[in-house]
C-alpha positions as a Python dict, from the first residue, in 0.01 Angstrom:
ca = {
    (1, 'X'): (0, 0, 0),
    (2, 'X'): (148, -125, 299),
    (3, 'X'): (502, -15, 405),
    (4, 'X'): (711, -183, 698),
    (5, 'X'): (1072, -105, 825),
    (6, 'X'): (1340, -376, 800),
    (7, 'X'): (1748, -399, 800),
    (8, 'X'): (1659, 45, 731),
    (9, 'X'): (1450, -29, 474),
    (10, 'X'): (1119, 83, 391),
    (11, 'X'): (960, -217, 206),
    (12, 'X'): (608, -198, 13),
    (13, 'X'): (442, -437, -159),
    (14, 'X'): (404, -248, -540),
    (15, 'X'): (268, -379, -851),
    (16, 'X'): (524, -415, -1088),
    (17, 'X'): (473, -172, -1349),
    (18, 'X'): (387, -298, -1689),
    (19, 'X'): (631, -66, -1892),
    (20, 'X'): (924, -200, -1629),
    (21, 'X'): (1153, -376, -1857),
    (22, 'X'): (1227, -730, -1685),
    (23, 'X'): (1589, -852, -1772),
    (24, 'X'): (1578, -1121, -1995),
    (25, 'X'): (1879, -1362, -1831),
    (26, 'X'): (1930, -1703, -1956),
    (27, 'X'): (1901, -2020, -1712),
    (28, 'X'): (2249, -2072, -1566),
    (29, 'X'): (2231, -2456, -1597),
    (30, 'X'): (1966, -2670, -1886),
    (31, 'X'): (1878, -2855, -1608),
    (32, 'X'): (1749, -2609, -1415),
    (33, 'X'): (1394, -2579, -1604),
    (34, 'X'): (1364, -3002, -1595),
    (35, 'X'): (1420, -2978, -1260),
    (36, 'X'): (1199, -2746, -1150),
    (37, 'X'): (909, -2921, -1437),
    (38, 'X'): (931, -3236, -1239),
    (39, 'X'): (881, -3084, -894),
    (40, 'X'): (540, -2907, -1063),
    (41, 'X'): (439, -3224, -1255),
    (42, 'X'): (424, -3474, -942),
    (43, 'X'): (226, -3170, -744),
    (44, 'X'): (-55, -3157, -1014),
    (45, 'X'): (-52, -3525, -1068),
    (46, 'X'): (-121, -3569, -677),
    (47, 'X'): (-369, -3292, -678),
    (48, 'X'): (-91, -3069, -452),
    (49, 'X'): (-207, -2810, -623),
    (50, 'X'): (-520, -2544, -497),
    (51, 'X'): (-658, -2371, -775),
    (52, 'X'): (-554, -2047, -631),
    (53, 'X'): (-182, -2173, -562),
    (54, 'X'): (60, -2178, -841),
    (55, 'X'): (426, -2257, -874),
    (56, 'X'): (680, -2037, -1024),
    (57, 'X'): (998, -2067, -1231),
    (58, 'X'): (1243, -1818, -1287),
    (59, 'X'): (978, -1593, -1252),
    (60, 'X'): (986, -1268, -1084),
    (61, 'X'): (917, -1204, -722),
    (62, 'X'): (847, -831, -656),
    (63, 'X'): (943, -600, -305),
    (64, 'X'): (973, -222, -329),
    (65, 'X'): (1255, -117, -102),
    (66, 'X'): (1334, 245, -36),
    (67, 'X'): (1093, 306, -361),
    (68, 'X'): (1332, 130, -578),
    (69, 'X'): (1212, -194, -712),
    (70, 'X'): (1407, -556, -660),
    (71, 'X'): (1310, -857, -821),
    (72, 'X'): (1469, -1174, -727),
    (73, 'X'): (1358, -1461, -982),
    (74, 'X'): (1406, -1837, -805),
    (75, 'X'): (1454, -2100, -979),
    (76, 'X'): (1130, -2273, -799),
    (77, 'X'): (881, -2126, -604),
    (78, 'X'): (560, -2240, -447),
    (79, 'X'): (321, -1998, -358),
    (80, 'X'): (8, -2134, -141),
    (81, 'X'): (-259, -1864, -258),
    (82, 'X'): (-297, -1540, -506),
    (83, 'X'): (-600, -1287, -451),
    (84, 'X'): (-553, -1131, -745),
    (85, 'X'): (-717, -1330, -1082),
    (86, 'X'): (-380, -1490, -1232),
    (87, 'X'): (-381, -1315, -1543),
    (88, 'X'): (-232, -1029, -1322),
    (89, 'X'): (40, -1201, -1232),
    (90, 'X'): (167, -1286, -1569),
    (91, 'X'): (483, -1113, -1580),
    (92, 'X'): (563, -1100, -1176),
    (93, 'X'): (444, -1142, -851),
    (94, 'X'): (427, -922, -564),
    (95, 'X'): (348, -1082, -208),
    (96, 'X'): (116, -961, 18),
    (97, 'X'): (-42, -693, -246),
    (98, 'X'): (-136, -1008, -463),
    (99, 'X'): (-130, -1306, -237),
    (100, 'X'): (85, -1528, 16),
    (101, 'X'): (453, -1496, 76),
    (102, 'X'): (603, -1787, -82),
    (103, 'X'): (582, -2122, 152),
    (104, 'X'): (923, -2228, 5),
    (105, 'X'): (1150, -2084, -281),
    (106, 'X'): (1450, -2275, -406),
    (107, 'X'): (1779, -2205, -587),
    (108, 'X'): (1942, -2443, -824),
    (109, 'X'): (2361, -2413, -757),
    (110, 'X'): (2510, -2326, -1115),
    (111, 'X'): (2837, -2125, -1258),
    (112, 'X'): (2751, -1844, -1079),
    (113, 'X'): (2924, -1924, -742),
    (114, 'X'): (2816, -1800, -418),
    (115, 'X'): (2503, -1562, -541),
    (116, 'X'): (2238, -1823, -368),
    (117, 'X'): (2412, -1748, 6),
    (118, 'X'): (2450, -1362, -90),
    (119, 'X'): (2344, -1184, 216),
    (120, 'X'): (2442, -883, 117),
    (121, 'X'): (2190, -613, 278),
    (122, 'X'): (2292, -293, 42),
    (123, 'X'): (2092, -220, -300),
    (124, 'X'): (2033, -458, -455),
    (125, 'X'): (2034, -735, -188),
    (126, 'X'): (2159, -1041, -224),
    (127, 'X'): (1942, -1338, -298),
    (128, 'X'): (1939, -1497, 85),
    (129, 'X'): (1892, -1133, 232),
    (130, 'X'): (1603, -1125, 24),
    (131, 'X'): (1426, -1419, 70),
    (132, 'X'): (1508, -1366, 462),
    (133, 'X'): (1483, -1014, 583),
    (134, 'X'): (1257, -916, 330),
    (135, 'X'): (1018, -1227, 159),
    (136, 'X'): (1047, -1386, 495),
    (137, 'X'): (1014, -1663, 299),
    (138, 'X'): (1015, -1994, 587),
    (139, 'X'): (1167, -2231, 363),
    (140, 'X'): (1497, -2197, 118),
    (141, 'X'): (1624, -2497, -32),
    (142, 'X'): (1972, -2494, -204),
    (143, 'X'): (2028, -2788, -456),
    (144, 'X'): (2361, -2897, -664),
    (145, 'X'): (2206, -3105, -922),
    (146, 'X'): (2563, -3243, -1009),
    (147, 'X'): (2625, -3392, -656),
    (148, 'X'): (2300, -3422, -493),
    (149, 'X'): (2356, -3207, -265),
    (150, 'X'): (2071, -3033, -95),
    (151, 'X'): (2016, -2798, 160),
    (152, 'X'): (1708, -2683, 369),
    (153, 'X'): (1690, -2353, 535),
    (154, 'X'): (1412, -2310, 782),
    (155, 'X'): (1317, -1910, 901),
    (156, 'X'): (1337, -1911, 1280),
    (157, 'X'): (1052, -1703, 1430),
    (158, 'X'): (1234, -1553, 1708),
    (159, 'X'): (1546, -1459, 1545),
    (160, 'X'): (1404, -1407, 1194),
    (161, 'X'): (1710, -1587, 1043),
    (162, 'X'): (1780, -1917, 856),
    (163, 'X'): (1851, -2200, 1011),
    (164, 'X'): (1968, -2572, 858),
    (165, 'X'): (1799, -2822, 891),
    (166, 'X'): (1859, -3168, 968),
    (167, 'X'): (1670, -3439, 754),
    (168, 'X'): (1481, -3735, 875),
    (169, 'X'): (1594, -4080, 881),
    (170, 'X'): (1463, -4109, 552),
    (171, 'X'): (1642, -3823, 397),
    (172, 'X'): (1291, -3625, 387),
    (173, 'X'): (1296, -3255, 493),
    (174, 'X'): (920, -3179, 669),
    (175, 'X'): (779, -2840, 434),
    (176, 'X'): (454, -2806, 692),
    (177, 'X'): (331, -2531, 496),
    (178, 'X'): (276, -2764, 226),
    (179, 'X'): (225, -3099, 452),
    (180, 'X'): (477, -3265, 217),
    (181, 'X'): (861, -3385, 241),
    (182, 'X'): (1126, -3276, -16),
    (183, 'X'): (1421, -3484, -52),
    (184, 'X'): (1703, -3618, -309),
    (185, 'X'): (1643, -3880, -564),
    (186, 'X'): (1826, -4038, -806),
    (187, 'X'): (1767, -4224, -1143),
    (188, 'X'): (1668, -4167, -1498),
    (189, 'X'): (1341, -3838, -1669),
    (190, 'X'): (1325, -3751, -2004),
    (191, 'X'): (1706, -3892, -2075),
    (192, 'X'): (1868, -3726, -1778),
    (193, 'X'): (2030, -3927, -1561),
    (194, 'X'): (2145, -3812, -1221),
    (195, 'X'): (1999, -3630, -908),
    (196, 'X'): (1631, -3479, -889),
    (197, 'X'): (1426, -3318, -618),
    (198, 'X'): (1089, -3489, -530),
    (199, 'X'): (829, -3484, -289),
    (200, 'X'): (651, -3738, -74),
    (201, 'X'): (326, -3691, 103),
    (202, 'X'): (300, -3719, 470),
    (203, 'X'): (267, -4145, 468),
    (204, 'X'): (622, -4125, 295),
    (205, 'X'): (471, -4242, -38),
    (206, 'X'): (677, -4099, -332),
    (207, 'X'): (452, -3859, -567),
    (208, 'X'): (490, -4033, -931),
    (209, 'X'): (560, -3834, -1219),
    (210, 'X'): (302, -3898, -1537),
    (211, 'X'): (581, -4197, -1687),
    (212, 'X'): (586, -4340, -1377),
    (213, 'X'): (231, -4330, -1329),
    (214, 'X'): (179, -4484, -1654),
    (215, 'X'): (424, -4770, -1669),
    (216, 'X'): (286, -4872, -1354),
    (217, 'X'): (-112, -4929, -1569),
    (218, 'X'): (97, -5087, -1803),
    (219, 'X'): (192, -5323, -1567),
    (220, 'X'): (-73, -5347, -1388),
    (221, 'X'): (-284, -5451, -1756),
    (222, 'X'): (42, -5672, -1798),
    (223, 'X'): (-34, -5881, -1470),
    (224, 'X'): (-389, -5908, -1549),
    (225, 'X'): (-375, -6016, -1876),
    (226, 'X'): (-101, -6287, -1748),
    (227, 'X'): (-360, -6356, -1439),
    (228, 'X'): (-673, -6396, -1739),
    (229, 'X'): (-438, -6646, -1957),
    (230, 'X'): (-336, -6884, -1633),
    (231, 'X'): (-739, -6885, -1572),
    (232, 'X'): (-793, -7001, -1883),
    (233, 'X'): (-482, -7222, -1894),
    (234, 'X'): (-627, -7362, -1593),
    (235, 'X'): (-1014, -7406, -1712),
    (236, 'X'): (-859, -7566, -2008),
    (237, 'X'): (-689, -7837, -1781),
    (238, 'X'): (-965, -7901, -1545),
    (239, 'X'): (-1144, -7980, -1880),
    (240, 'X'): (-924, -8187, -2018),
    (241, 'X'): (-949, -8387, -1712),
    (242, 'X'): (-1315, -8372, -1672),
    (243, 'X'): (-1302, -8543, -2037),
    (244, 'X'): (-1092, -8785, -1957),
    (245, 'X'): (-1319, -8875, -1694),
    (246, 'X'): (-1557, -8945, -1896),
    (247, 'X'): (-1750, -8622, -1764),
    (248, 'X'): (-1845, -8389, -2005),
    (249, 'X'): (-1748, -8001, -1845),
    (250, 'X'): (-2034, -7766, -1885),
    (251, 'X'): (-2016, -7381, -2028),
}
């Protein structure tokens, strides 16, 4: 068990005990879990995904402070590697005893205003104090599904605070610890309509969700089949003509 000092806390890194009762909170918003599906999705469909990385969703995220347990739960999480097999991190995750400190976390905006800038540094912390002073998570993204709106927090290694960040021309925000851009997007996934997070890859290309990868072979057997009937169309001209000629076409 390591222990460090921070803000007058002594943090360790504790297994989460498995007769600790977990509260059982709803999702704030029933877009939260599509949301945070789709980001997954397009990272396993690209292959953004190392077999000892996983992503997390509302899932418990584990620091001992003062030996009295907080668990913050994100909405979305990335976490680069575990060292522990992953059927020990059913139920939680605690970094550095079982793996990496997540490379990004991210909070979906809901009802419950103002709880995704807490930086309140009593017991329990708030959720920013948290992911800052005590994760040191680098990246925090803050997203209002209903506008669009989205925010990218970057941990500055001198001050140890979070900083904005400004996007690209593009709208992209650069996550280096993943070598992939986040950013706003808007249109239509499994009958939503409205704003969704998605990533790019580092030539700008837009990571496809399964639909999207599969309309596009349906169009793509679409165009061939139309190529295939012109060809014949065509044979079956030249033919005509070579008849005409008096020429008879050969097979």
């Amino acid at each position: 068990m390591t222990a460090i000092i921070t803000q007058n806390y002594q943090v360790t890194w504790e297994k989460l005990p498995d007769d600790y009762v977990l509260p059982d909170e709803p999702v704030d918003n029933i877009n939260q879990p599509a949301i945070a599906a789709a980001l997954t999705e397009s990272l396993q469909i690209a292959g953004k995904i190392p077999e000892n990385a996983f992503t997390s969703t509302n899932y418990g995220i584990c620091a001992t402070l003062d030996g009295k347990m907080v668990i913050k739960a994100p909405d979305w999480a990335y976490i680069p590697k575990i060292t522990v097999d992953k059927a020990e991190v059913i139920r939680s995750y605690t970094p550095q005893l079982q793996g990496d400190i997540p490379a990004i976390v991210m909070e979906f905006i809901s009802d419950t205003e103002g709880t995704e800038y807490s930086a309140k540094p009593t017991y329990p912390p708030g959720k920013w104090f948290f992911y800052e002073r005590i994760l040191k998570v680098p990246n925090y993204a803050i997203f209002e599904p209903d506008s669009g709106n989205l925010e990218v927090y970057r941990l500055d290694n001198n001050t140890g605070r979070y900083t904005i960040q400004t996007s690209n021309e593009s709208q992209h925000y650069w996550i280096s610890e993943m070598n992939i851009s986040l950013s706003v997007w808007q249109g239509t996934r499994e009958n939503r309509t409205g704003y969704w997070l998605r990533w790019w890859d580092e030539q700008g290309n837009l990571l496809f969700w399964g639909f999207e990868l599969a309309k596009q072979e349906r169009q793509r057997a679409e165009q061939e089949r139309e190529r295939a009937e012109q060809e014949h169309q065509r044979a079956e001209r030249l033919a005509a003509q070579l008849r005409a000629a008096g020429i008879e076409p050969q097979d």
